[in-house]
Backbone as numpy.savetxt, mean C-alpha at the origin, in Angstrom:
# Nx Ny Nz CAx CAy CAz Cx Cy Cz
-17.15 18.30 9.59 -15.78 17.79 9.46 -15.14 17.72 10.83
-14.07 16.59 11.19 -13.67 16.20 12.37 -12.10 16.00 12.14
-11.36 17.06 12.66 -9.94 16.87 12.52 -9.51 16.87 13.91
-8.43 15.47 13.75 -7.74 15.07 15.24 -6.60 15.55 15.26
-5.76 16.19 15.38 -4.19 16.28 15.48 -3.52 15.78 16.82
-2.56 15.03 16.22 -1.87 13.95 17.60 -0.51 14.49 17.46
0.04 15.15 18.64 1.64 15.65 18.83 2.50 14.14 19.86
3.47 14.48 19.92 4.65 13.25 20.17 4.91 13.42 21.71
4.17 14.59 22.38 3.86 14.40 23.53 3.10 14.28 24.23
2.12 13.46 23.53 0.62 12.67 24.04 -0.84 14.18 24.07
-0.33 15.49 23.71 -1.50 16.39 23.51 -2.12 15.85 22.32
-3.42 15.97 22.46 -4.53 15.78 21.20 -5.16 17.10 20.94
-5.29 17.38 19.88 -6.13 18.69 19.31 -7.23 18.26 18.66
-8.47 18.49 19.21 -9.57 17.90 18.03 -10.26 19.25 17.55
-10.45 18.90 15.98 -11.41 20.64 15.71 -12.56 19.66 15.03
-13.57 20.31 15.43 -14.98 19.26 15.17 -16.29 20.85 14.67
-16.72 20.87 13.02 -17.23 21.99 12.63 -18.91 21.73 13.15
-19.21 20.71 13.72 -20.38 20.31 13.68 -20.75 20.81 15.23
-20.23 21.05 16.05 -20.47 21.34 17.30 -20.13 22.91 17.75
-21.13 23.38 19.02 -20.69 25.04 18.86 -20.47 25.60 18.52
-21.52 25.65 17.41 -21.69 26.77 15.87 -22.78 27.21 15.72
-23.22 28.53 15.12 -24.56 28.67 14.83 -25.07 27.99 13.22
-25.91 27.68 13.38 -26.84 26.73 11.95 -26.56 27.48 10.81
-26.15 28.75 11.09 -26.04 29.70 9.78 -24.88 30.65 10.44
-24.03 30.28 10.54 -22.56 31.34 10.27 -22.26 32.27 9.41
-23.21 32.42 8.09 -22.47 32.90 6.97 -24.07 34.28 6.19
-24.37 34.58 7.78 -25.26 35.53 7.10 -26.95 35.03 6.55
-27.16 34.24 7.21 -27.94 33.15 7.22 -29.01 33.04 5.17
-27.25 33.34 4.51 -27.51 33.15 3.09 -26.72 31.73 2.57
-26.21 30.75 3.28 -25.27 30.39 3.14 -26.13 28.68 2.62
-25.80 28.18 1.57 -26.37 26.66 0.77 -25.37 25.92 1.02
-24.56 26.19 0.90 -23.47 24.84 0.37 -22.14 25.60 1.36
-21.27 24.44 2.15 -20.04 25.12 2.94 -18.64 24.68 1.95
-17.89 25.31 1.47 -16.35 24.35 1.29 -15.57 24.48 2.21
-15.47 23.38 2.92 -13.70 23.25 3.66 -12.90 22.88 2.81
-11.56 23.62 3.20 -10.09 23.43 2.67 -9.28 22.81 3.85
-8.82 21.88 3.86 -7.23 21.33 4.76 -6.27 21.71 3.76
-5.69 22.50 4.34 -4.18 23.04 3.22 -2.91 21.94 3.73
-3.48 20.72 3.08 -1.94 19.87 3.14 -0.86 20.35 2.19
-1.33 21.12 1.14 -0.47 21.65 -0.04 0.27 22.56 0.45
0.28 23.53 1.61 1.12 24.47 2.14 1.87 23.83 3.34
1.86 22.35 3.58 2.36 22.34 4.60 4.02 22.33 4.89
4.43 22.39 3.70 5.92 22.47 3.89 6.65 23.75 4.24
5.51 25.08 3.50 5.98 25.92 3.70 5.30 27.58 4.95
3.77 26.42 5.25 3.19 27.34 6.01 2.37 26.37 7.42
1.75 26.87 7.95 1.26 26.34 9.09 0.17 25.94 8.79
-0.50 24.74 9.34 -1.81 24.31 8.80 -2.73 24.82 9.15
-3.90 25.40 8.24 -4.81 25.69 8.19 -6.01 24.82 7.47
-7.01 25.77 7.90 -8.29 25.15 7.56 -9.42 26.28 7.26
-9.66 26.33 6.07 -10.26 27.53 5.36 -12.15 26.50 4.81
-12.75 27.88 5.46 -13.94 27.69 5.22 -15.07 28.32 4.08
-15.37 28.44 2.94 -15.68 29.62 2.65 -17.37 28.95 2.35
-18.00 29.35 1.55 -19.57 29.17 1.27 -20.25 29.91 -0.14
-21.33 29.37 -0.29 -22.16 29.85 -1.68 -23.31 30.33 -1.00
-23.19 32.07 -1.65 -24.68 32.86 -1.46 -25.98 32.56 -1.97
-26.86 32.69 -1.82 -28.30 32.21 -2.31 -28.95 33.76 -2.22
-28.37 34.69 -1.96 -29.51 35.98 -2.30 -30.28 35.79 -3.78
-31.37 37.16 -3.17 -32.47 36.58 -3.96 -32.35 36.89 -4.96
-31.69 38.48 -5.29 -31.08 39.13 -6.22 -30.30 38.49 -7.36
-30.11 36.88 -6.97 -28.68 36.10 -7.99 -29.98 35.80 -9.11
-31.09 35.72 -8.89 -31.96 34.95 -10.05 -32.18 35.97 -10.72
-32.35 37.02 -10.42 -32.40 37.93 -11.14 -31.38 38.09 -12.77
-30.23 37.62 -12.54 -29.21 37.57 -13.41 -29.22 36.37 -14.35
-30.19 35.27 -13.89 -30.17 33.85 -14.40 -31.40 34.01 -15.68
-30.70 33.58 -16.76 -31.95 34.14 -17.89 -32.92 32.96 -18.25
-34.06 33.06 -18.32 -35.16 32.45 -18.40 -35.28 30.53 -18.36
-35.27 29.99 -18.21 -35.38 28.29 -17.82 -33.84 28.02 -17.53
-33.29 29.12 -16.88 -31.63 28.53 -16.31 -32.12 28.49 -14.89
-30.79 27.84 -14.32 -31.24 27.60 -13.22 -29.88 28.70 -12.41
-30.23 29.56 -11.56 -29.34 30.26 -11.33 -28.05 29.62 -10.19
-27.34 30.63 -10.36 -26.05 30.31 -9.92 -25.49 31.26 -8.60
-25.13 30.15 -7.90 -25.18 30.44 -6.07 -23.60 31.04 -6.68
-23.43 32.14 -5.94 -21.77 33.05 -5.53 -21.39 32.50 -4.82
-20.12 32.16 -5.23 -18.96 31.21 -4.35 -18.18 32.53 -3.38
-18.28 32.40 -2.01 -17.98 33.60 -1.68 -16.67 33.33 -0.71
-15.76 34.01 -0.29 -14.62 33.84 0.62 -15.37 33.46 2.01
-14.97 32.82 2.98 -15.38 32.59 4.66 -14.25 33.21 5.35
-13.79 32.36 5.95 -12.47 32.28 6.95 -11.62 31.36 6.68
-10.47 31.21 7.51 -9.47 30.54 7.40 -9.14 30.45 9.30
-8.93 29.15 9.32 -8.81 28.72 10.76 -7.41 27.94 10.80
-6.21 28.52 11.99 -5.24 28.25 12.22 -5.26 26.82 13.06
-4.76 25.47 12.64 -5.13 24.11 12.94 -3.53 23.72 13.94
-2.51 23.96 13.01 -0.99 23.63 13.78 -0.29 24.82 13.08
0.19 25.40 14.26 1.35 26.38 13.58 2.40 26.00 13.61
3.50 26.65 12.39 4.55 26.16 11.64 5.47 26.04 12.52
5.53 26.64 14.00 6.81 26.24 15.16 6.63 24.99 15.38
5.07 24.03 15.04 4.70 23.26 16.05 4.73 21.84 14.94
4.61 21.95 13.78 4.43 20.92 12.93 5.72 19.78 13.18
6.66 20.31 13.75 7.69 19.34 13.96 7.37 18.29 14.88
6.26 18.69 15.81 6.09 17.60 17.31 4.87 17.18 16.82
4.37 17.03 15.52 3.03 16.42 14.95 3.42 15.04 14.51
3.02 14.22 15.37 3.29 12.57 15.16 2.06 12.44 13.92
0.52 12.58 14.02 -0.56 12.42 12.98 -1.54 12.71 12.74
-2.01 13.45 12.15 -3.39 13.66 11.78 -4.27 13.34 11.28
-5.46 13.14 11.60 -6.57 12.36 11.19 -7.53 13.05 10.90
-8.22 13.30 9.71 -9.30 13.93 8.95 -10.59 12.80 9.16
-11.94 13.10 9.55 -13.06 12.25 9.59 -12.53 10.94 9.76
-11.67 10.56 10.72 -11.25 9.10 11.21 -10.35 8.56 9.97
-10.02 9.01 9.52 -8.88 8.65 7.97 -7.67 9.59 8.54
-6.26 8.43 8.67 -5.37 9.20 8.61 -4.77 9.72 7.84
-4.69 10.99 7.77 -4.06 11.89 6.46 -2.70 12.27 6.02
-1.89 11.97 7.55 -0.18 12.72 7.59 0.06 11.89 8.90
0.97 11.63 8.76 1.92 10.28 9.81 3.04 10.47 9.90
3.93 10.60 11.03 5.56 11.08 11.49 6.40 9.46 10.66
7.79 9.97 9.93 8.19 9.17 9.80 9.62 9.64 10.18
10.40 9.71 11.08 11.98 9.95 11.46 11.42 11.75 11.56
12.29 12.28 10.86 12.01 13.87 10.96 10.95 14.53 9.55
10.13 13.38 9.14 9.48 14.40 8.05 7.91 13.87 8.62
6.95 14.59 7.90 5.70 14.42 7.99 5.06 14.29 6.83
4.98 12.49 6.67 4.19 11.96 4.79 3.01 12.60 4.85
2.70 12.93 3.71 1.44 13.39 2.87 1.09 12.19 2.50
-0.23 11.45 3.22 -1.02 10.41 3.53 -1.72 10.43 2.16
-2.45 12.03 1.96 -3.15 11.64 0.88 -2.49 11.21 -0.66
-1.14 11.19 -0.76 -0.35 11.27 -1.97 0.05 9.89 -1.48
1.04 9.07 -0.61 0.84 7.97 -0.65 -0.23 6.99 -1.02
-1.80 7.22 -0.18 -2.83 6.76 -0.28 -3.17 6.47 -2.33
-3.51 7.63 -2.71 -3.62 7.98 -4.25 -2.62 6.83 -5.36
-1.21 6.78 -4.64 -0.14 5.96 -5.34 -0.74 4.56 -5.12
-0.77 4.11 -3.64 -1.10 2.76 -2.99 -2.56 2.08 -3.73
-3.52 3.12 -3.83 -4.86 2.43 -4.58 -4.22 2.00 -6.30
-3.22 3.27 -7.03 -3.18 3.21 -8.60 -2.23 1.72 -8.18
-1.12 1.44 -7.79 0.10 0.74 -7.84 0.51 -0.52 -7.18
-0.42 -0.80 -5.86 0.13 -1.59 -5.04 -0.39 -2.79 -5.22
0.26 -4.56 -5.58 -0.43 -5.56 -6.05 0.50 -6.32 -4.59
-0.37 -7.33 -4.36 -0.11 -8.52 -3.24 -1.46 -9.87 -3.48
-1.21 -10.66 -2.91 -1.71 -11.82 -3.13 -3.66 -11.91 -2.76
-3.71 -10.55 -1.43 -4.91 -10.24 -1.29 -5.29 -8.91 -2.26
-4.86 -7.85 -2.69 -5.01 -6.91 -3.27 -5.07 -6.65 -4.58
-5.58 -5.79 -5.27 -5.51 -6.01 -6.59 -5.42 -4.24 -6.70
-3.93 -3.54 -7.71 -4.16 -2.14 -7.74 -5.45 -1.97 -8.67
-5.49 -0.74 -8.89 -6.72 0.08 -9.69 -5.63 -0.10 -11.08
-4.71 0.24 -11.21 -4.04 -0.37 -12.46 -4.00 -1.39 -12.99
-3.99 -2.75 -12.22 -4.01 -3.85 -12.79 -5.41 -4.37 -13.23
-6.24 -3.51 -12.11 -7.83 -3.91 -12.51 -8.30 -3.30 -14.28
-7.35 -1.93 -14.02 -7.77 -1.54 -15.49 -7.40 -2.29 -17.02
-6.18 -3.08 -16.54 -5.52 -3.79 -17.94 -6.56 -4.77 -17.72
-7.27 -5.73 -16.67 -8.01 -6.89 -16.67 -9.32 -6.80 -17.15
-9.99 -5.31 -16.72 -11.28 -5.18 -17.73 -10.57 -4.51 -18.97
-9.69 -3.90 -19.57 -9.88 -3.43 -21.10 -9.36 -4.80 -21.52
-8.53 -6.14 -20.79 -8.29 -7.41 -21.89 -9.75 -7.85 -22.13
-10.77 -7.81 -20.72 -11.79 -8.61 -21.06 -12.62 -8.08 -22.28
-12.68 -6.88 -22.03 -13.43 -5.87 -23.16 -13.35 -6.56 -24.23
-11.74 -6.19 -24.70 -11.19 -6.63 -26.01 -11.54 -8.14 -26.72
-11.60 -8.90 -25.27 -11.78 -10.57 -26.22 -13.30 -10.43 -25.94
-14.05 -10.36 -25.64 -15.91 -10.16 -25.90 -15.94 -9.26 -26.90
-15.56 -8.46 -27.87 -16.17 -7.75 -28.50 -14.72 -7.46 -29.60
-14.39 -8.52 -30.82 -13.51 -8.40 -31.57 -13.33 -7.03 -32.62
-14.17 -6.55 -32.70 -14.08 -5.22 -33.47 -14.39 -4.03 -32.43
-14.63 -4.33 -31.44 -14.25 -2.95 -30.33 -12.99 -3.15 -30.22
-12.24 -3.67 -29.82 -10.96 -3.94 -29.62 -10.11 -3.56 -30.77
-10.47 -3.44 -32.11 -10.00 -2.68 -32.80 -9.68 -1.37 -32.89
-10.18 -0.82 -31.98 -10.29 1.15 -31.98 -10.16 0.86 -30.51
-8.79 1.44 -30.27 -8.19 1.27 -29.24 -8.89 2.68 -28.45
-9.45 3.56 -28.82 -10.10 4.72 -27.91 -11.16 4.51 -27.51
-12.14 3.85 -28.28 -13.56 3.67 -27.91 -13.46 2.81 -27.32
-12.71 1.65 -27.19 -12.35 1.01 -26.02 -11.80 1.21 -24.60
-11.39 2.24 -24.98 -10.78 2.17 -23.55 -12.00 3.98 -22.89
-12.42 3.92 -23.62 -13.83 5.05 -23.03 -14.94 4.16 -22.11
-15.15 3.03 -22.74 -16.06 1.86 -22.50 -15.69 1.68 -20.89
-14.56 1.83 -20.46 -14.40 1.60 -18.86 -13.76 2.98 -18.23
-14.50 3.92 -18.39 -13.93 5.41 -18.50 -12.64 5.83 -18.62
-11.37 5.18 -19.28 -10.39 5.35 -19.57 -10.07 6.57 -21.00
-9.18 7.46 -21.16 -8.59 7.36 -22.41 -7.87 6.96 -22.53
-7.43 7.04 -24.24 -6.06 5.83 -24.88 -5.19 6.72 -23.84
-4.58 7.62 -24.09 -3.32 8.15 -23.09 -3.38 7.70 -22.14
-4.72 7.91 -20.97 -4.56 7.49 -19.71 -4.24 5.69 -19.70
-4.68 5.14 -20.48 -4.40 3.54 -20.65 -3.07 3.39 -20.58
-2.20 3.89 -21.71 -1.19 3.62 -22.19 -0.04 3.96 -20.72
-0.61 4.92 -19.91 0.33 5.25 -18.98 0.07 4.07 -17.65
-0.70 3.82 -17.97 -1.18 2.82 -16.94 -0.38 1.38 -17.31
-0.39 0.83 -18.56 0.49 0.00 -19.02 2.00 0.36 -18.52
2.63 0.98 -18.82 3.54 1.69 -18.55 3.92 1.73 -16.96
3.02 1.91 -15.93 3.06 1.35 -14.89 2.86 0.10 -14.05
1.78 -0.56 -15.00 2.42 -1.90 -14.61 3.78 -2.72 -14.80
4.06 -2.39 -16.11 5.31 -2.80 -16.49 6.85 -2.65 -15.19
6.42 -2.01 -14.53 7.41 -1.53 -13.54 7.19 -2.35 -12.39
6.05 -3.19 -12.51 5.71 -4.36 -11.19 6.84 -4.78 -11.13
7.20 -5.61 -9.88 8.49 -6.18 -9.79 8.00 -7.38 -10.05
8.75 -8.30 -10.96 8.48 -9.97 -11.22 8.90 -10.64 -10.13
8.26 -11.95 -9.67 9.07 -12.87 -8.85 10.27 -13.08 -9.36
11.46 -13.47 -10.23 12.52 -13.46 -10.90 13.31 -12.37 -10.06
12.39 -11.32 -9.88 13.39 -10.01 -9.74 12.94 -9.38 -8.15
12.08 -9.98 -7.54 12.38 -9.98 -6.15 13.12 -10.24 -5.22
13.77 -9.29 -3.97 14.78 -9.95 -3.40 14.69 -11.14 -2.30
15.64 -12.00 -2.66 15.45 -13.22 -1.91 15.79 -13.09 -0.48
14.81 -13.48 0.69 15.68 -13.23 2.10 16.45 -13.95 2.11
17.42 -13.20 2.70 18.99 -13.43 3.17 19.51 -13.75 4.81
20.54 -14.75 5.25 20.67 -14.83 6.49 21.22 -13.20 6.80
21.38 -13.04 8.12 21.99 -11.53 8.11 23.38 -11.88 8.23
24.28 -10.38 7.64 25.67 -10.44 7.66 25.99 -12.03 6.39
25.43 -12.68 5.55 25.86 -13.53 4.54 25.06 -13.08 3.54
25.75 -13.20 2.23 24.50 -13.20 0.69 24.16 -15.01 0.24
24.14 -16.15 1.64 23.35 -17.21 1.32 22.36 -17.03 1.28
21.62 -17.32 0.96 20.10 -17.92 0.42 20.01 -18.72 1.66
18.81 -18.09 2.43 17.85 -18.50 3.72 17.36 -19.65 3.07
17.51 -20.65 3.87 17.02 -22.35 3.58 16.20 -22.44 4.94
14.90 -23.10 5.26 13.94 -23.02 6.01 14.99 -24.28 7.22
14.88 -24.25 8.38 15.33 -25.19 9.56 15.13 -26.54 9.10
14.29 -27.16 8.70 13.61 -28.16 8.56 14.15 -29.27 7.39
14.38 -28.02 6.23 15.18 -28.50 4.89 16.04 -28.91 4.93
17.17 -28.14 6.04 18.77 -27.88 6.31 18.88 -29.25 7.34
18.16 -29.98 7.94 17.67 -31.40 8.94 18.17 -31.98 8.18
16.84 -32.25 6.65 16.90 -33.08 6.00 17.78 -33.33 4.92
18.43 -32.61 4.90 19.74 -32.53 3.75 20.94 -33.68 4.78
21.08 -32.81 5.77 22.03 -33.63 6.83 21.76 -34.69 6.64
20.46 -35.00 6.96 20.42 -36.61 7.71 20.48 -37.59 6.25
19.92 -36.50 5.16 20.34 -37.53 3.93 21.84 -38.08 3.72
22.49 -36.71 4.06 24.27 -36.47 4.11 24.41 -37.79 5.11
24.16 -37.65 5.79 24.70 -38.81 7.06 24.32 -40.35 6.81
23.12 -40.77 6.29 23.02 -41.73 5.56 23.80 -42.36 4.49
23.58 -41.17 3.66 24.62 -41.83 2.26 25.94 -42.08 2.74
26.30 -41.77 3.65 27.83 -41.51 4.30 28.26 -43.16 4.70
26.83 -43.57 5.87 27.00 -44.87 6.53 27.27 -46.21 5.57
26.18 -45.68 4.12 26.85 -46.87 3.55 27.54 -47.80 3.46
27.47 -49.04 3.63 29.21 -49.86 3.80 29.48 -49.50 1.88
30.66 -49.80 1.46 31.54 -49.98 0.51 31.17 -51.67 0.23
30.50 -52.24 -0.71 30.77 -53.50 -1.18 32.24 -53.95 -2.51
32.99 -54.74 -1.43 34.28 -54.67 -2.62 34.81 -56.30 -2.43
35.85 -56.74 -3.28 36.78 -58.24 -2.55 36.71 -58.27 -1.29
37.67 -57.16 -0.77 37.83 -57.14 0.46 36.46 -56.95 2.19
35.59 -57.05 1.53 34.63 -56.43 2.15 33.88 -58.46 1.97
34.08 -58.88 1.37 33.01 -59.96 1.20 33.45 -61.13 2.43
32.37 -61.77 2.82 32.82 -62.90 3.56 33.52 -64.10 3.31
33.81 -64.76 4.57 34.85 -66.25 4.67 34.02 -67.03 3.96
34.38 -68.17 3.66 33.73 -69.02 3.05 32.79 -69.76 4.12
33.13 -69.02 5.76 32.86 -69.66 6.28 31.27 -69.38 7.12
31.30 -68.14 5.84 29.49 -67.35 6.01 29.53 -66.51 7.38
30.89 -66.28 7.47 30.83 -64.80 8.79 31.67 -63.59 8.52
31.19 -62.88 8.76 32.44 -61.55 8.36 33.35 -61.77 9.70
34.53 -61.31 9.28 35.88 -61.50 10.15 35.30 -60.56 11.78
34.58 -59.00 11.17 34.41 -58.11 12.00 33.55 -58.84 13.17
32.43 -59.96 12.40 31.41 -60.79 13.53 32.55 -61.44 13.98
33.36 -62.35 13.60 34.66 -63.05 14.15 35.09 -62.46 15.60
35.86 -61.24 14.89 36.44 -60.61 16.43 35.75 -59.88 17.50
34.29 -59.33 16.64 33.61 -59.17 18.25 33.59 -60.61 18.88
33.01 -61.33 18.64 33.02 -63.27 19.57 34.13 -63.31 19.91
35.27 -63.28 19.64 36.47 -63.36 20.33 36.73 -62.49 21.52
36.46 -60.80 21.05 36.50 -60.05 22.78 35.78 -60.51 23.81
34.60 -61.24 22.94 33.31 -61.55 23.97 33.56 -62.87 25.09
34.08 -63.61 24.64 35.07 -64.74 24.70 35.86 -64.48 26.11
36.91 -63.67 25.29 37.69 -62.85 26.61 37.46 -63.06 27.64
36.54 -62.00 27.65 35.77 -61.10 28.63 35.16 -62.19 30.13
C-alpha cells in the first residue's frame, strides 16, 4: 500500500508498506496482512493507519475437525500515526494507491470515498451512465424477455443481484434525477433573462430592421400617371440644380 499526503505548503508525505520492511514483520507466522486507513475517525482523531495480520501456527489445525479446512487467527499488529490532528487542517489531499481519497474544499476535508460511492450509485450525463440507472435498464430488459419472470418481482430482481428492497430504493433514487423541464436555465449575470446565444440576438435584429424598411403600399404612396414617383421627381430636380 502507497499513501501520499499533500499539505497546502507544498510538503509531501509518502508512506509506502512495500519498501524497508522485513518479508515477515509479524513473527514470521504471518498469511494474510489487513490495512486499515481510518477515514472514519477523521473528524475526531488523527489519521492513522493500522496494520494487523492472520496467524498460521501449526497448533490452529489442531482445533479444525476432520475435512475442515482450518482457520488462520485474525490477530492485532500496529497502528501507524499518518497526519496528526494539529495538522489535518494544512492537508490539501490524500492519495491512497494513486486514487484520491480526501481533497481540501474551503475549510473542510471531503471524504472522497463517500462522494466517490454516491457519484458511481447517482451521477447521469450524456457520457455517463449511474449504477442506478444501469440497474432499472437491465431489470426493464429482464422483464420484457421473460414475461412470467417479470411477474415475481424478487426473483427478478435476484437475476441481476438485486433485492426487491434494494430495487425499490434505487427507483426511488432515480426518481430524484433532475428532468430537463426542471433544470436551471443559464442566466445573463445580475438579470433573470434567459441567455440567448450572440448570433440569434444578430438575427432577430436584422430581421427587426428589415421588416422595419418595408415601404407602406397605400393611395398616397402610388405613382403619377406619369410612371415616376414624385420622390424620383425631386431627386432630378436637386440634381438639376446642382
Amino acid at each position: 500500500m502507497n499513501i501520499q499526503v499533500f499539505y497546502n505548503s507544498g510538503r509531501v508525505d509518502e508512506f509506502d508498506v512495500d519498501r524497508f520492511t522485513l518479508p515477515q514483520p509479524f513473527d514470521g507466522n504471518n498469511m494474510l496482512t489487513n490495512f486499515e486507513v481510518r477515514f472514519d475517525n477523521l473528524d475526531t482523531e488523527s489519521l492513522w493507519l493500522q496494520a494487523h495480520f492472520y496467524d498460521i501456527r501449526a497448533e490452529y489445525r489442531q482445533d479444525a475437525q476432520a475435512d475442515t479446512t482450518p482457520v488462520a487467527r485474525r490477530m492485532r499488529g500496529w497502528r501507524f500515526l499518518l497526519v496528526d490532528k494539529t495538522e489535518i487542517s494544512h492537508v490539501s489531499k490524500v492519495v491512497v494507491n494513486k486514487e484520491m481519497v480526501a481533497w481540501r474544499v474551503g475549510e473542510d476535508l471531503i471524504n472522497g470515498i463517500k462522494f466517490r460511492a454516491q457519484e458511481l450509485a447517482c451521477f447521469n450525463n450524456d457520457t455517463a451512465s449511474s449504477i442506478n440507472s444501469k440497474a432499472v435498464a437491465v431489470h426493464d430488459y429482464l422483464a420484457n424477455t421473460d414475461p412470467v419472470l417479470a411477474a415475481n418481482e424478487d426473483e427478478l430482481c435476484q437475476m441481476f443481484g438485486y433485492t426487491r428492497r434494494a430495487y425499490e430504493q434505487v427507483l426511488l433514487a432515480e426518481g430524484c434525477q433532475p428532468t430537463e423541464e426542471k433544470k436551471p436555465k443559464q442566466q445573463n449575470s445580475g438579470t433573470d433573462a434567459e441567455q440567448v446565444p450572440a448570433e440569434d440576438e444578430e438575427g432577430e435584429e436584422d430581421e427587426e430592421l428589415w421588416l422595419d424598411n418595408l415601404p407602406n403600399i397605400d393611395e398616397a404612396d402610388e405613382p403619377d400617371d406619369d410612371g415616376w414617383d414624385d420622390d424620383y421627381d425631386d431627386y432630378n430636380d436637386e440634381e438639376s440644380a446642382r
